[in-house]
ROSE-460957 format. One record per residue (C-alpha): x, y negated, z negated; residue in three letters. Coordinates in steps of 0.02 Angstrom, whole numbers, plus 32768, in hexadecimal, padded with zeros to 4 digits. Last residue first. Layout:
XYZALA;...
! end
This chain:
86DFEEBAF612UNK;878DEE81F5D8UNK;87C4EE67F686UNK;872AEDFAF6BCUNK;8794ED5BF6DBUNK;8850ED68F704UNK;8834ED4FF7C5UNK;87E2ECA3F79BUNK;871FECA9F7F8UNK;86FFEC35F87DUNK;86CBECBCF8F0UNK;8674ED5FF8B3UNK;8711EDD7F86AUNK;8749EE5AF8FCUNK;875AEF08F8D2UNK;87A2EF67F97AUNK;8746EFD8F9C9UNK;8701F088F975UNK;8721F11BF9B9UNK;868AF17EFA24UNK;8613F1E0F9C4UNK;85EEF230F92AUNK;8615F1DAF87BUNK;8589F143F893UNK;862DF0C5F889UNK;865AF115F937UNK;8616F08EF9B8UNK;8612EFEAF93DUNK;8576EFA8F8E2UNK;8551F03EF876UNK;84E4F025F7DDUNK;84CEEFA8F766UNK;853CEF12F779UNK;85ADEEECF6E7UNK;85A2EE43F69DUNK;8636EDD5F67FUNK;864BEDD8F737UNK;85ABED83F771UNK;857BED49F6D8UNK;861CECC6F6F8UNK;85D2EC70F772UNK;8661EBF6F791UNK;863FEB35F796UNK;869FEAEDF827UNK;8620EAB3F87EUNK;85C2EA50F806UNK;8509EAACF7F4UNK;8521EB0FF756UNK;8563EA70F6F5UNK;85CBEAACF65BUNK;85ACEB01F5B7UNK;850CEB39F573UNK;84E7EB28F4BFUNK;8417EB12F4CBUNK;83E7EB64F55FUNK;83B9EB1DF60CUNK;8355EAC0F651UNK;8328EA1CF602UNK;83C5E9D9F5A4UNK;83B5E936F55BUNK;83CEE87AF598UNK;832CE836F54FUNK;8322E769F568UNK;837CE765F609UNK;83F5E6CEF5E8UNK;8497E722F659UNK;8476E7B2F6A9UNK;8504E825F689UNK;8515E88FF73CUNK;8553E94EF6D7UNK;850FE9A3F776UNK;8499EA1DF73DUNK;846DE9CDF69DUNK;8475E90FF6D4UNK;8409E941F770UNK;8395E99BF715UNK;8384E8FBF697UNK;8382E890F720UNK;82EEE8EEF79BUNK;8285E8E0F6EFUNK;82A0E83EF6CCUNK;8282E7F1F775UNK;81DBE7F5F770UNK;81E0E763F707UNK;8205E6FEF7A4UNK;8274E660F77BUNK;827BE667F6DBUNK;82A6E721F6DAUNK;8337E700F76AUNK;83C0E70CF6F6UNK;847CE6B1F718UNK;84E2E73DF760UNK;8587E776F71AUNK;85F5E80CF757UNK;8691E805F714UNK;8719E858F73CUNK;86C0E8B9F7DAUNK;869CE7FBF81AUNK;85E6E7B7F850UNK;859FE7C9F8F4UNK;84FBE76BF91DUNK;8474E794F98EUNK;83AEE74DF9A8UNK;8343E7A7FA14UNK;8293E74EFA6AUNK;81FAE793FAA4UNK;816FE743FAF0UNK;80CDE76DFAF4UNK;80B0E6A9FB12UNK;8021E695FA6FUNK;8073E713FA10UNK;811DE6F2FA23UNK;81A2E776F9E0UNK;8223E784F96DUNK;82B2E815F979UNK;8358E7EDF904UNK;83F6E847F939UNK;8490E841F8AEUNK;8533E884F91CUNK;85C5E8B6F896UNK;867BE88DF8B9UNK;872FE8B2F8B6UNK;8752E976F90BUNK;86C5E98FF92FUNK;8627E93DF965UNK;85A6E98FF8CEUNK;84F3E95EF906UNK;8484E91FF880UNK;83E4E905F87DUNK;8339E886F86BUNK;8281E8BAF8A2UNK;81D1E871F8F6UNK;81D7E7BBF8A0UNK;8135E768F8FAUNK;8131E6ABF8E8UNK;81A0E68FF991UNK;8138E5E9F9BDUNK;81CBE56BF9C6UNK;81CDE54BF919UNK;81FBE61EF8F5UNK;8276E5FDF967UNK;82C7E565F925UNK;82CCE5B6F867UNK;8311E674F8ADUNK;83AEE5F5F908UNK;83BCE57DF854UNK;83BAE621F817UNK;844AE663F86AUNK;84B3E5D2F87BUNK;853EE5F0F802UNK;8561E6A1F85BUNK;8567E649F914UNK;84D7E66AF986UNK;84BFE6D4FA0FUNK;8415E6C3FA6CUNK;83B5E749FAD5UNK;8320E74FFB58UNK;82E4E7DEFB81UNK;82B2E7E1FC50UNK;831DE864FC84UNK;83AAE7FEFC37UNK;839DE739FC07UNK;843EE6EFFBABUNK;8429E661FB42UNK;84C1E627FADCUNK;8495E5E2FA31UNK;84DCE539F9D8UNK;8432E4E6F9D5UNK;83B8E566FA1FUNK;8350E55EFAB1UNK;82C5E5C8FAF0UNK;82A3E5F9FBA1UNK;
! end
């Protein structure tokens, strides 16, 4: 079992996992990758609501077959890592998808940029309490209720997809 300085270890079914404070994330990637963890396998967020973000890290030991997961939670208001690019510079990637999805700022990666999606969009599709607005802005063809076909039983009651305002989707 690997150590950390300032992580907690916890084994389950056989994975072994250390928690690490915010300001010692790297320090945490740095010591593993040291101790024979030179494979970065992938990096993402995990929204905790209602004050945090999760930030999971998978690196793995060739030689042992071990592998090895690395958390951190970082606050809702403002969610700061240091970067893990000089550290593994397959990081960057898992980051910048992780920055767009999550809005996780990853403090000294060299190319902080959206990856995914298009150029103007708002907001972090992943975070929980993002709303999928396409869903009601956009009218679904065909029936979806009992009775919107124009034969056939009634149709139930109209129910807007959850998370969604009540006010939203009037105007469409």
């Amino acid at each position: 079992m690997i150590g950390i300085p300032g992580g907690t270890v916890s084994e389950t079914f056989g994975e072994t996992t250390v928690d690490v404070d915010p300001a010692g994330w790297a320090d945490a990637l740095r010591h593993a990758r040291d101790q024979g963890y030179h494979f970065f396998d992938w990096l993402t967020g995990v929204d905790e609501p209602p004050d945090s973000f999760g930030v999971v890290a998978h690196v793995f030991d060739p030689e042992s077959f071990a592998h090895l997961l690395i958390r951190t939670r970082v606050p809702r208001a403002d969610p700061r890592l240091p970067s893990a690019v000089e550290v593994y510079r397959g990081a960057n990637w898992h980051e910048r998808e992780t920055y767009e999805m999550f809005g996780v700022i990853f403090e000294g990666h060299p190319d902080l940029r959206p990856l995914l999606l298009p150029d103007g969009f708002e907001g972090h599709p992943l975070r929980k309490d993002f709303v999928l607005a396409a869903r009601v802005a956009k009218v679904w063809p065909g029936a979806k209720e009992p009775g919107e076909s124009g034969h056939g039983a009634p149709s139930r009651r109209k129910m807007a997809p959850p998370g969604v305002p009540a006010d939203w989707g009037k105007d469409a």
